[in-house]
Gaussian input, Z-matrix of N, CA and C with variables (Angstrom, degrees):
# hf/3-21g

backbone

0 1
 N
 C     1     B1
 C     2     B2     1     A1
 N     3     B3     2     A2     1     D1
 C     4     B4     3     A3     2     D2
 C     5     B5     4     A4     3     D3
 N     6     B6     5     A5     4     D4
 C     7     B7     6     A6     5     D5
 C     8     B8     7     A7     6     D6
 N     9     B9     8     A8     7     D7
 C    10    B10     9     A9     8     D8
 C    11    B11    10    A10     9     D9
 N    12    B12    11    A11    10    D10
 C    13    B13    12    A12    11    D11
 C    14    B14    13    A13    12    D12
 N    15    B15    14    A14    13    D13
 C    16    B16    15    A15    14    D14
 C    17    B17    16    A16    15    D15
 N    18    B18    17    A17    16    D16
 C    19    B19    18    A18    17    D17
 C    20    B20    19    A19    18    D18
 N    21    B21    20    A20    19    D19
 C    22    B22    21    A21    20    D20
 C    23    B23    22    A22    21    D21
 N    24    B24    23    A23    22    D22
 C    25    B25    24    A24    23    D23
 C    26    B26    25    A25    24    D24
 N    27    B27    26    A26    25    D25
 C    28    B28    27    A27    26    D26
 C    29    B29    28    A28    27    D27
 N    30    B30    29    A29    28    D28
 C    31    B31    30    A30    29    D29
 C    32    B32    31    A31    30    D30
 N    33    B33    32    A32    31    D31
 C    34    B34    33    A33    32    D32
 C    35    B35    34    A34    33    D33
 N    36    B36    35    A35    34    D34
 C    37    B37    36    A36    35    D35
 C    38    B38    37    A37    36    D36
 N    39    B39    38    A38    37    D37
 C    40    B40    39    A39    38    D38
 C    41    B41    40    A40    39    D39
 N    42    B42    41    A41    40    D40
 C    43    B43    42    A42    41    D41
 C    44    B44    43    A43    42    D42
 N    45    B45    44    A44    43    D43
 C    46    B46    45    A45    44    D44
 C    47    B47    46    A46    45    D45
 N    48    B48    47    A47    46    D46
 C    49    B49    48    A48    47    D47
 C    50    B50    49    A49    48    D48
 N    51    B51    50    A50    49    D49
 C    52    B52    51    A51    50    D50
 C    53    B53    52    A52    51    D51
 N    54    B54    53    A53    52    D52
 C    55    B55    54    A54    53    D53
 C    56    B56    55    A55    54    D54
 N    57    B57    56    A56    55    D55
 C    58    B58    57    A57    56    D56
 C    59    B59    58    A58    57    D57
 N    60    B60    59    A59    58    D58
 C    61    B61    60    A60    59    D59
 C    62    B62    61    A61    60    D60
 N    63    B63    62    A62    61    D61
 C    64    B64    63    A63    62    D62
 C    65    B65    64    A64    63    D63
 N    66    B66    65    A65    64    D64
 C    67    B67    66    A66    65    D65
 C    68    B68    67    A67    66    D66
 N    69    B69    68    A68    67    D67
 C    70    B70    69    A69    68    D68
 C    71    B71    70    A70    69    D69
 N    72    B72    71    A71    70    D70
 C    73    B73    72    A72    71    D71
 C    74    B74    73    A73    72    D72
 N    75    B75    74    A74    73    D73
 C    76    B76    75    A75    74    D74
 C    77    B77    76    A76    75    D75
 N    78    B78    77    A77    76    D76
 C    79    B79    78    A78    77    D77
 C    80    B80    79    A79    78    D78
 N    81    B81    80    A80    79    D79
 C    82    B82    81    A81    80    D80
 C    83    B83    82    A82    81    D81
 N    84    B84    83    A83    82    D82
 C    85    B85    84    A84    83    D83
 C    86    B86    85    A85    84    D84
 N    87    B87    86    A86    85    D85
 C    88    B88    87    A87    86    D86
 C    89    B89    88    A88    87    D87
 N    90    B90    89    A89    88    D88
 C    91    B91    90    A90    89    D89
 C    92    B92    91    A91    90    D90
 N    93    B93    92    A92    91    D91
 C    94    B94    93    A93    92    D92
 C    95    B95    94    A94    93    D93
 N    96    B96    95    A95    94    D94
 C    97    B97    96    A96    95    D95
 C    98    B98    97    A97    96    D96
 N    99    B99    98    A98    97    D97
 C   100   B100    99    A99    98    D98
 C   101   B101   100   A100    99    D99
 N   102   B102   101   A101   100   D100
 C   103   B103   102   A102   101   D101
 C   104   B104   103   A103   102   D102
 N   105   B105   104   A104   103   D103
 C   106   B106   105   A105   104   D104
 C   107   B107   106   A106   105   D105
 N   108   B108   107   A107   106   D106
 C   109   B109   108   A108   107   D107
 C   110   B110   109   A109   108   D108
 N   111   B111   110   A110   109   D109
 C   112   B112   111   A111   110   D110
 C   113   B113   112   A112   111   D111
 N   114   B114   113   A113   112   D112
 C   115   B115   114   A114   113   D113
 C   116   B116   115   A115   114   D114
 N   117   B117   116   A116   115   D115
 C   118   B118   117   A117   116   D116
 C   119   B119   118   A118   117   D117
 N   120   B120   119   A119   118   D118
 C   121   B121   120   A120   119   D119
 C   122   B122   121   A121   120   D120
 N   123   B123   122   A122   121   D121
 C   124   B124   123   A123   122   D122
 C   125   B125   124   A124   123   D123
 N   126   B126   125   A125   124   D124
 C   127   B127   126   A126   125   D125
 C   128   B128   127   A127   126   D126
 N   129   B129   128   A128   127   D127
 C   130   B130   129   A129   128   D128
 C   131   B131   130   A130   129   D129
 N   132   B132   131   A131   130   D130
 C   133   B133   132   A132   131   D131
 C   134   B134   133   A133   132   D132
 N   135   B135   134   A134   133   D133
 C   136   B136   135   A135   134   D134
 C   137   B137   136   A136   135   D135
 N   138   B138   137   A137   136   D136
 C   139   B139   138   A138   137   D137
 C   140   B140   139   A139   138   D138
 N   141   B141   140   A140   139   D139
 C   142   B142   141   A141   140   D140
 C   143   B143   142   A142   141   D141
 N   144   B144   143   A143   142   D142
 C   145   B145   144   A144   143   D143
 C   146   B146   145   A145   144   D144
 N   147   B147   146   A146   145   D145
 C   148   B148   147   A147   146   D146
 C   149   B149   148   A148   147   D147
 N   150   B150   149   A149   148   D148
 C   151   B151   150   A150   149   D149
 C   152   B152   151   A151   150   D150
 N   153   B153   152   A152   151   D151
 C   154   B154   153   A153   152   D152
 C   155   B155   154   A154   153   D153
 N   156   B156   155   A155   154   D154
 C   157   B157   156   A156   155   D155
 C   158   B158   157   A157   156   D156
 N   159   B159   158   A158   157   D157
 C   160   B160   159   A159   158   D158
 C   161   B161   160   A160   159   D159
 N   162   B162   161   A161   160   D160
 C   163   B163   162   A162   161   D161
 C   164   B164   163   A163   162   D162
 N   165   B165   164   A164   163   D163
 C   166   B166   165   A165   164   D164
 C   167   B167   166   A166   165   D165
 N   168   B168   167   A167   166   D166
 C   169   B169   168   A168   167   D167
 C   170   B170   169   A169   168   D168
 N   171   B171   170   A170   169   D169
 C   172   B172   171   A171   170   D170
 C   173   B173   172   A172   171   D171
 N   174   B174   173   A173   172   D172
 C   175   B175   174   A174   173   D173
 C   176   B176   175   A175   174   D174
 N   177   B177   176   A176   175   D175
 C   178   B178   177   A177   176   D176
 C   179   B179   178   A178   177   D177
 N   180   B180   179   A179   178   D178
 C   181   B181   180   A180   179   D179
 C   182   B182   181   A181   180   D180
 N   183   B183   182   A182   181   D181
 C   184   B184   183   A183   182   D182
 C   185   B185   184   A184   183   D183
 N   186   B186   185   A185   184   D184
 C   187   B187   186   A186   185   D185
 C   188   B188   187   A187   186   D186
 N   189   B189   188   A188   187   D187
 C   190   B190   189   A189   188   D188
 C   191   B191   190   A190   189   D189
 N   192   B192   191   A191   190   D190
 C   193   B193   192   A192   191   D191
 C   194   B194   193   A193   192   D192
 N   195   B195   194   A194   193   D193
 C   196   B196   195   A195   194   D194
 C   197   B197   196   A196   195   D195
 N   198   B198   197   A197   196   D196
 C   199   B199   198   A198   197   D197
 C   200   B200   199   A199   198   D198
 N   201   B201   200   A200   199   D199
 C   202   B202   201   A201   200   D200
 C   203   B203   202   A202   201   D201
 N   204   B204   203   A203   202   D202
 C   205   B205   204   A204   203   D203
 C   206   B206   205   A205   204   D204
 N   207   B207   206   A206   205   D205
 C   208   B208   207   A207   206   D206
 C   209   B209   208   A208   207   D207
 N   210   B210   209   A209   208   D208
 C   211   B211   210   A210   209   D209
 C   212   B212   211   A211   210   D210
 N   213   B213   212   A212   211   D211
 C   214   B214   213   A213   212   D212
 C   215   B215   214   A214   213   D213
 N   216   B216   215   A215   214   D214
 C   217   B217   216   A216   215   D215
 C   218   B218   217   A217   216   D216
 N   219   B219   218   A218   217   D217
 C   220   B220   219   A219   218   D218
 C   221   B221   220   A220   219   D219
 N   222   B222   221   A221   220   D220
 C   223   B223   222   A222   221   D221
 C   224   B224   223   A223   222   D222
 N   225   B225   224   A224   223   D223
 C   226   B226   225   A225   224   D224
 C   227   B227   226   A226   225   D225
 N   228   B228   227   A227   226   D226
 C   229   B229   228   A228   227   D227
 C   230   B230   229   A229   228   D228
 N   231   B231   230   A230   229   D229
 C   232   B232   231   A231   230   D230
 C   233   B233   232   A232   231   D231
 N   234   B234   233   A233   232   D232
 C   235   B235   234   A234   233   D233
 C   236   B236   235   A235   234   D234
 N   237   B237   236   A236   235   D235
 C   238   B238   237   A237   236   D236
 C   239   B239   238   A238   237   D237
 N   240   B240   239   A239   238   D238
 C   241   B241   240   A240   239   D239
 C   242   B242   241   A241   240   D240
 N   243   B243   242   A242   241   D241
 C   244   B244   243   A243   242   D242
 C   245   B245   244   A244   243   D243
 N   246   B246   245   A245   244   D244
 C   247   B247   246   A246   245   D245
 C   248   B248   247   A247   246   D246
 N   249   B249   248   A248   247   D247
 C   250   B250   249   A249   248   D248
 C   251   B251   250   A250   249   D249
 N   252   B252   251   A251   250   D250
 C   253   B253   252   A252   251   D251
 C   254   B254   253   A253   252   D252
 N   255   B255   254   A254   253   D253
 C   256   B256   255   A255   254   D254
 C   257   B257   256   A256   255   D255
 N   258   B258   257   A257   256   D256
 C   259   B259   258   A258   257   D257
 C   260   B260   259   A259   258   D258
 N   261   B261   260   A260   259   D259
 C   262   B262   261   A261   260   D260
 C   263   B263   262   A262   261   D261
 N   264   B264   263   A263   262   D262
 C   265   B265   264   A264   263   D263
 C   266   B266   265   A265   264   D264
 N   267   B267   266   A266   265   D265
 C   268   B268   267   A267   266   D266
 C   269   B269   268   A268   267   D267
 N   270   B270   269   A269   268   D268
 C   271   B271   270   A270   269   D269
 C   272   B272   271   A271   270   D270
 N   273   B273   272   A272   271   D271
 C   274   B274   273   A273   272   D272
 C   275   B275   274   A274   273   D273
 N   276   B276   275   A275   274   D274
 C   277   B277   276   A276   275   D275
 C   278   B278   277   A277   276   D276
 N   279   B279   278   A278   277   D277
 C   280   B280   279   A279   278   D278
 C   281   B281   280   A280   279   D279
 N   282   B282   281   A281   280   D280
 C   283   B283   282   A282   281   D281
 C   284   B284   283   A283   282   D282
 N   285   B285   284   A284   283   D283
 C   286   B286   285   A285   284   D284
 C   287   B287   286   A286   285   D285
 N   288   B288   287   A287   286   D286
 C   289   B289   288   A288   287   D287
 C   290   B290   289   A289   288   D288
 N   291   B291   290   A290   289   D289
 C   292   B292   291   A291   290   D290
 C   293   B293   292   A292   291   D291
 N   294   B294   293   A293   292   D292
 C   295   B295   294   A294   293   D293
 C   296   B296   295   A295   294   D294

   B1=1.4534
   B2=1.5248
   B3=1.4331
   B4=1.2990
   B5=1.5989
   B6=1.1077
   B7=1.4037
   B8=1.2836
   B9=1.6114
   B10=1.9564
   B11=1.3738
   B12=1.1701
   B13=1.4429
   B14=1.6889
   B15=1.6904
   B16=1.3091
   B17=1.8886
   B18=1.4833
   B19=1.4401
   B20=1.7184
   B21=1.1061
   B22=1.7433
   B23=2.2790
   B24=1.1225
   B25=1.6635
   B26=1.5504
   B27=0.8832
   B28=1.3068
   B29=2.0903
   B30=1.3888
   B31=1.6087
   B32=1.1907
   B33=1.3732
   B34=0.9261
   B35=1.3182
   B36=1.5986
   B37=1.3693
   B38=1.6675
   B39=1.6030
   B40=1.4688
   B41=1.6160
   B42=1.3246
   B43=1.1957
   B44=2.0152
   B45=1.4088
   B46=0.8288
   B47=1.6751
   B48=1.0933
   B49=1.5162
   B50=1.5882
   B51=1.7273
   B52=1.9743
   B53=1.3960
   B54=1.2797
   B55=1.4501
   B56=1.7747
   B57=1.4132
   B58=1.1541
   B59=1.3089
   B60=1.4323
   B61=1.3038
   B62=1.4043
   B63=1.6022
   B64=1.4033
   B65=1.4610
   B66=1.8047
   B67=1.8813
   B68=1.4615
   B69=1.3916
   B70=1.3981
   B71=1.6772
   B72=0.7819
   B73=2.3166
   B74=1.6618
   B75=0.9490
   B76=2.1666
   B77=1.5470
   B78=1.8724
   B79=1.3978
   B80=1.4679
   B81=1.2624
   B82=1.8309
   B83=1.5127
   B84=1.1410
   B85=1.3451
   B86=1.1507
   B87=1.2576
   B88=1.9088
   B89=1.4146
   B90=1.3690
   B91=1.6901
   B92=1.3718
   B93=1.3012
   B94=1.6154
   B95=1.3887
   B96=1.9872
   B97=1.2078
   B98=1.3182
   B99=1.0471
   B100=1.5293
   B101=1.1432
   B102=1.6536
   B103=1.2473
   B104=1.6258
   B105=1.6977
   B106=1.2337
   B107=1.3695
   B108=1.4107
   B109=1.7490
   B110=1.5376
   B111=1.4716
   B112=1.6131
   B113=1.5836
   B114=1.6045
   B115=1.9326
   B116=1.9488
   B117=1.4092
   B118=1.6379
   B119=1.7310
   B120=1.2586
   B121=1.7460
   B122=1.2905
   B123=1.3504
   B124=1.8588
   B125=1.6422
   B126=1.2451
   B127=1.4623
   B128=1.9644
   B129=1.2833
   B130=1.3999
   B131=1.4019
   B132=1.2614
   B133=1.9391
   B134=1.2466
   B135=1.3245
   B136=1.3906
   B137=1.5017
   B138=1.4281
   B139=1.3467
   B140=1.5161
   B141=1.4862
   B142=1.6384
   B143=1.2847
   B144=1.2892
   B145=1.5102
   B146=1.1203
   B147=1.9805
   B148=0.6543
   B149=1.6302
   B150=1.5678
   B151=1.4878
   B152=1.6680
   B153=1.5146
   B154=1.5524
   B155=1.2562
   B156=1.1765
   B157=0.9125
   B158=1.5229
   B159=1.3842
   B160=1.4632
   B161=1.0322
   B162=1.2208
   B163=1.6886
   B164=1.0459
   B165=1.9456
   B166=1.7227
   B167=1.3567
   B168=1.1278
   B169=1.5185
   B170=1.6399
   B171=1.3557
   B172=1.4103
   B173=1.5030
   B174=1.4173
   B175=1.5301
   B176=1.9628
   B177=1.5659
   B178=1.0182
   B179=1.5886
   B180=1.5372
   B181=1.7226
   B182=1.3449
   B183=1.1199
   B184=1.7983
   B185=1.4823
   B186=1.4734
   B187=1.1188
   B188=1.7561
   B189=1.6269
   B190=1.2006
   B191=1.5141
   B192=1.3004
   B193=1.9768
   B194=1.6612
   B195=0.9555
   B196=1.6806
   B197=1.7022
   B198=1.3145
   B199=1.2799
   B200=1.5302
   B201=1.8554
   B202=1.9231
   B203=1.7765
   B204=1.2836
   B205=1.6508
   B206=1.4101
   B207=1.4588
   B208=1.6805
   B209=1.5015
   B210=1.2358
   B211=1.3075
   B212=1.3835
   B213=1.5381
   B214=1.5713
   B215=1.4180
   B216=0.7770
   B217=1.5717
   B218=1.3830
   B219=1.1502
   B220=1.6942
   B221=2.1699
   B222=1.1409
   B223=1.8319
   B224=1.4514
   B225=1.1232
   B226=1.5253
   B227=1.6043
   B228=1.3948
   B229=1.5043
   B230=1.6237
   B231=1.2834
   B232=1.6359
   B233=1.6153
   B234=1.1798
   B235=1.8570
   B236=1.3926
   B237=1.0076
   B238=1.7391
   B239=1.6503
   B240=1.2417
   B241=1.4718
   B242=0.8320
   B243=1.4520
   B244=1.4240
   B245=1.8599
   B246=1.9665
   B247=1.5665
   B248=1.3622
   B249=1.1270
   B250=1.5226
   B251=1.6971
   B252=1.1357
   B253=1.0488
   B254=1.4429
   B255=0.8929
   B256=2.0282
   B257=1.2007
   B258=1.2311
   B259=1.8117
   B260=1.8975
   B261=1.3601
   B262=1.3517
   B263=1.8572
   B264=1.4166
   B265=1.2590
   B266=1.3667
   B267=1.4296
   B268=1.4146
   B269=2.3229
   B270=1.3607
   B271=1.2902
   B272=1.7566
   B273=1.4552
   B274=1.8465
   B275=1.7308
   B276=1.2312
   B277=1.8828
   B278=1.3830
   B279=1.2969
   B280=1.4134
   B281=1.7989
   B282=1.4203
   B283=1.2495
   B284=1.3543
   B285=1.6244
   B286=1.7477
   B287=1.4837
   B288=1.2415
   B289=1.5439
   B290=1.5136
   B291=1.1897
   B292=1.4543
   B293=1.7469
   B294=1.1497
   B295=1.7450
   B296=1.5158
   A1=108.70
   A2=111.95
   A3=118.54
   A4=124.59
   A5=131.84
   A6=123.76
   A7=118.92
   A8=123.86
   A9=132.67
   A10=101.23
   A11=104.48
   A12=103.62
   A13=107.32
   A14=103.76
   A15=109.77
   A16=114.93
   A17=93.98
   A18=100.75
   A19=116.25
   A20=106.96
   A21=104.91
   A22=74.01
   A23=105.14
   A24=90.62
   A25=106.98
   A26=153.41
   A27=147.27
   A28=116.62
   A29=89.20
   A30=108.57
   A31=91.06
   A32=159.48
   A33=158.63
   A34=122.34
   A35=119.82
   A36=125.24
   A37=96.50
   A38=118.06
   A39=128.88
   A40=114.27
   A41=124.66
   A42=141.83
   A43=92.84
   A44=100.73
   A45=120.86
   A46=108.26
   A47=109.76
   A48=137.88
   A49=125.90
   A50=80.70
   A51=92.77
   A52=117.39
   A53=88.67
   A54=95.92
   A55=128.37
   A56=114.67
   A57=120.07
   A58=136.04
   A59=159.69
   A60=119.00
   A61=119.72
   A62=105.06
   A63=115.27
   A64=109.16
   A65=90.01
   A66=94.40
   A67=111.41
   A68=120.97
   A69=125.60
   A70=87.59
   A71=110.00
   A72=109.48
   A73=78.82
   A74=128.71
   A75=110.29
   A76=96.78
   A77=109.74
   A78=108.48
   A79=111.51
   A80=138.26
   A81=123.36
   A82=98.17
   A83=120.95
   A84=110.40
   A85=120.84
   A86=128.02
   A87=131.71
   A88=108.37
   A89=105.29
   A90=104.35
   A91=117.85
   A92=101.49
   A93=101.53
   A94=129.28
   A95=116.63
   A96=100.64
   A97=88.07
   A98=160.17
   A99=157.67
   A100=99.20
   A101=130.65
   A102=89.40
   A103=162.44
   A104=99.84
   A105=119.30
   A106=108.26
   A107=115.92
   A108=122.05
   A109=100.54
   A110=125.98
   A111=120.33
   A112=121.00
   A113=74.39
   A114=82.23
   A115=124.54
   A116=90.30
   A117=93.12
   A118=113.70
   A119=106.46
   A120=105.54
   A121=126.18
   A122=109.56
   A123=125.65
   A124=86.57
   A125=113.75
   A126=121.73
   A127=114.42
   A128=93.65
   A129=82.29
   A130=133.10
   A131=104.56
   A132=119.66
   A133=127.34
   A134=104.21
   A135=109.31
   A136=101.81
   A137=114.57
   A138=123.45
   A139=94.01
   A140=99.86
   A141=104.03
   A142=115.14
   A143=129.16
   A144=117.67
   A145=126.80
   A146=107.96
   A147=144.91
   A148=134.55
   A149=136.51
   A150=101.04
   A151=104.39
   A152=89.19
   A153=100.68
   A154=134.52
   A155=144.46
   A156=155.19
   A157=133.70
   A158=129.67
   A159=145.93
   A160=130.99
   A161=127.85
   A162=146.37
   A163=119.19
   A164=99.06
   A165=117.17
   A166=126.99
   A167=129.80
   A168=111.04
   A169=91.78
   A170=115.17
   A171=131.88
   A172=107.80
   A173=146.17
   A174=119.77
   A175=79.77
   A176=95.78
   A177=110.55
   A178=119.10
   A179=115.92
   A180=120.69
   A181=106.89
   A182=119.07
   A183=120.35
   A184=82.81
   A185=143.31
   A186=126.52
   A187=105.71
   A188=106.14
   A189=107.46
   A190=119.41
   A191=141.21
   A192=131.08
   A193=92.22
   A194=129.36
   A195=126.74
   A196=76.90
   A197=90.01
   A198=105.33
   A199=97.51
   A200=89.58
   A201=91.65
   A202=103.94
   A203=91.71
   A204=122.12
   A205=93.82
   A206=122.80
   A207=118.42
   A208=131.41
   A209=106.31
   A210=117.61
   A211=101.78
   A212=114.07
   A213=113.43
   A214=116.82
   A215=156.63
   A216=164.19
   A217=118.24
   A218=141.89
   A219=129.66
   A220=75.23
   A221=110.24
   A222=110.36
   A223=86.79
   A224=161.95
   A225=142.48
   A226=89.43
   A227=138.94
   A228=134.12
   A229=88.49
   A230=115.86
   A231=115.43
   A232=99.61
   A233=124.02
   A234=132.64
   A235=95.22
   A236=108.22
   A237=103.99
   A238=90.58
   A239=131.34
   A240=118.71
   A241=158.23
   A242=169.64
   A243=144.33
   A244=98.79
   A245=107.08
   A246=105.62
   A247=96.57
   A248=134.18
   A249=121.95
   A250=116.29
   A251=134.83
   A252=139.81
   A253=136.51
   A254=147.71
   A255=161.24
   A256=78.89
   A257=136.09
   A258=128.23
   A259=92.82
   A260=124.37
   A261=119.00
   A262=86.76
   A263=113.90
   A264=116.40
   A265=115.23
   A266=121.25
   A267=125.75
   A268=101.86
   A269=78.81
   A270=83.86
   A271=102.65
   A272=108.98
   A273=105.34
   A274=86.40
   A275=98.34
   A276=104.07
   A277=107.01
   A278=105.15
   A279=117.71
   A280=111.09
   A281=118.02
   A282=124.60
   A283=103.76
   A284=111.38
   A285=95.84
   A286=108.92
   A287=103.53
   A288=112.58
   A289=123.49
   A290=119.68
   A291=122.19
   A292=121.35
   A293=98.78
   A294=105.47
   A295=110.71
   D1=131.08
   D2=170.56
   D3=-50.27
   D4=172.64
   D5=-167.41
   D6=-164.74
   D7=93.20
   D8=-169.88
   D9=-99.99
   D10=119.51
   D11=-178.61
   D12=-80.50
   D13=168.44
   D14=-170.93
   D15=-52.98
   D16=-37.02
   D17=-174.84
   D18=-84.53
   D19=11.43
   D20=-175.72
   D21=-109.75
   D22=-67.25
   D23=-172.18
   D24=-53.47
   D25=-3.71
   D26=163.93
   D27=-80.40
   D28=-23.68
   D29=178.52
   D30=-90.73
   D31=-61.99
   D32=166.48
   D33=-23.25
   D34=-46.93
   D35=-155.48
   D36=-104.15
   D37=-18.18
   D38=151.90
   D39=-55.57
   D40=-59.02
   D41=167.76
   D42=-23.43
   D43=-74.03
   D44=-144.93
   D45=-75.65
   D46=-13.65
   D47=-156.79
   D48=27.79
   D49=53.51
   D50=162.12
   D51=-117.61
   D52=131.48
   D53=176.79
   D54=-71.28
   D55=121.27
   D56=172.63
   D57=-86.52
   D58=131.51
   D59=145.38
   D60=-93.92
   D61=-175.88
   D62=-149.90
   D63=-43.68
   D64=-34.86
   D65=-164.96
   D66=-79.49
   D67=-3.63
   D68=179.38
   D69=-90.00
   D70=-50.23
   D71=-158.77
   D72=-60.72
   D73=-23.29
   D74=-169.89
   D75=-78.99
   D76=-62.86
   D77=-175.54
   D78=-67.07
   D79=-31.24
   D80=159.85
   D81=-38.59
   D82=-63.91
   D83=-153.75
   D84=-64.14
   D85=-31.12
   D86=156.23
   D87=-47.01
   D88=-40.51
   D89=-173.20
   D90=-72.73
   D91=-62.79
   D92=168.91
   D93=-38.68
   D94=-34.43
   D95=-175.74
   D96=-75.96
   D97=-94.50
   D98=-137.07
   D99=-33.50
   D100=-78.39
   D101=168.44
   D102=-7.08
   D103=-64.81
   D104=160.40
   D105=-35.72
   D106=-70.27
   D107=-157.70
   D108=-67.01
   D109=-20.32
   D110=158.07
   D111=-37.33
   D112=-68.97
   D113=-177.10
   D114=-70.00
   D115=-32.67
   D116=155.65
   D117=-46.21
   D118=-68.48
   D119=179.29
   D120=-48.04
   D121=-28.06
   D122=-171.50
   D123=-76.59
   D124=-39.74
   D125=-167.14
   D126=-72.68
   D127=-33.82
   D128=168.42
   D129=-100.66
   D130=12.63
   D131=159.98
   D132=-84.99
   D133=9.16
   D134=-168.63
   D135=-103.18
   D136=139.10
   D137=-152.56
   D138=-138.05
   D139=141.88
   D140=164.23
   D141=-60.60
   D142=-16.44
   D143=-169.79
   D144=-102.77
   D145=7.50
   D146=-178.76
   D147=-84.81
   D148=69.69
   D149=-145.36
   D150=-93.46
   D151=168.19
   D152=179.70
   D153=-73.56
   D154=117.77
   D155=178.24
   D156=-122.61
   D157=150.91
   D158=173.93
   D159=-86.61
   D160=11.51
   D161=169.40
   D162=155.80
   D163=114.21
   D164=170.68
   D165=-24.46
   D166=6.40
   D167=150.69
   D168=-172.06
   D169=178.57
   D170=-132.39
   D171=-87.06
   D172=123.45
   D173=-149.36
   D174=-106.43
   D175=161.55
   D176=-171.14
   D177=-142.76
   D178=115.47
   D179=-164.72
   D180=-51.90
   D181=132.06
   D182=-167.81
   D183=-120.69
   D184=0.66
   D185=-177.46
   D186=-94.66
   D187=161.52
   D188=-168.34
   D189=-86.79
   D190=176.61
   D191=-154.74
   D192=-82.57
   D193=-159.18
   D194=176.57
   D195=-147.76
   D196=122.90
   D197=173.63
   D198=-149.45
   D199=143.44
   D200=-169.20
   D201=-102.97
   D202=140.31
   D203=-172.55
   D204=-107.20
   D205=127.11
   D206=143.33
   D207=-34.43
   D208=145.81
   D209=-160.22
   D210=-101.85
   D211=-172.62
   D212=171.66
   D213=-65.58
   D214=172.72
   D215=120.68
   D216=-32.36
   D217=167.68
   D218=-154.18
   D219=-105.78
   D220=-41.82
   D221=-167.03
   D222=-81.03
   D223=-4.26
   D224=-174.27
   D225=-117.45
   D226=-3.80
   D227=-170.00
   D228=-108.80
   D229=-39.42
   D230=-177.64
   D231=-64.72
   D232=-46.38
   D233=-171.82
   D234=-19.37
   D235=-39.64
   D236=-120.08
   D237=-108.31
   D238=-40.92
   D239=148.35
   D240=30.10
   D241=58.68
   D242=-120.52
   D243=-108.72
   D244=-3.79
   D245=-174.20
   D246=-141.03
   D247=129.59
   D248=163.08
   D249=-119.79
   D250=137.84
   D251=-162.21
   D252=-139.28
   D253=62.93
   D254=-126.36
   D255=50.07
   D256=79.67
   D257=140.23
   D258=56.66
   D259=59.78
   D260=-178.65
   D261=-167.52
   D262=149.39
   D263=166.89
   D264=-57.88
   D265=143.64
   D266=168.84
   D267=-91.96
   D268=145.97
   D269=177.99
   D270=-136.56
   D271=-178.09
   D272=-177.81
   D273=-102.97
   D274=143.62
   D275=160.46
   D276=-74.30
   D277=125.38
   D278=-179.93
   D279=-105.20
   D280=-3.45
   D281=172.76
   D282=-111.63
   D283=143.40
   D284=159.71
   D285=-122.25
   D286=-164.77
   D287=-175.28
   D288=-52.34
   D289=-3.36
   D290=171.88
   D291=-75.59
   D292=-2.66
   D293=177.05
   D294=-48.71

């Protein structure tokens, strides 16, 4: 079993800037080594013949191609309007002269 002493988890939780007390820096330190001996074990399955990878099986684009479709027409985009104005939407001024 792996083994962090009180004063490396206390450097750690400085690092980290959380505060521990004593009775937390004892129980981190049981925890952490287990931890540790996790990744030790993950560590010794690893095989040259093995390659590395970032997720157990193969990810796959579920999104659709972008392919370009015609758009409205500048006279079928004006239709629809409720203001039209030099061939441009009308809108209300929402600012006034106090800018």
């Amino acid at each position: 079993m792996s083994s962090i002493s009180r004063e490396q988890v206390a450097h750690l939780a400085m690092l980290a800037r959380i505060e521990l007390s004593e009775t937390e820096l004892e129980r981190m330190s049981g925890e952490l080594a287990v931890i540790l001996d996790a990744v030790a074990a993950v560590g010794e399955v690893v095989s040259a013949d093995v390659p590395a990878m970032s997720h157990p099986v193969p990810l796959v684009n579920v999104m659709r191609a972008d392919v370009v479709h015609p758009g409205l027409s500048h006279e079928a985009a004006l239709a629809a309007a409720p203001q039209v104005q030099d061939d441009s939407f009308a809108v209300p001024r929402i600012l006034g002269d106090e800018q």
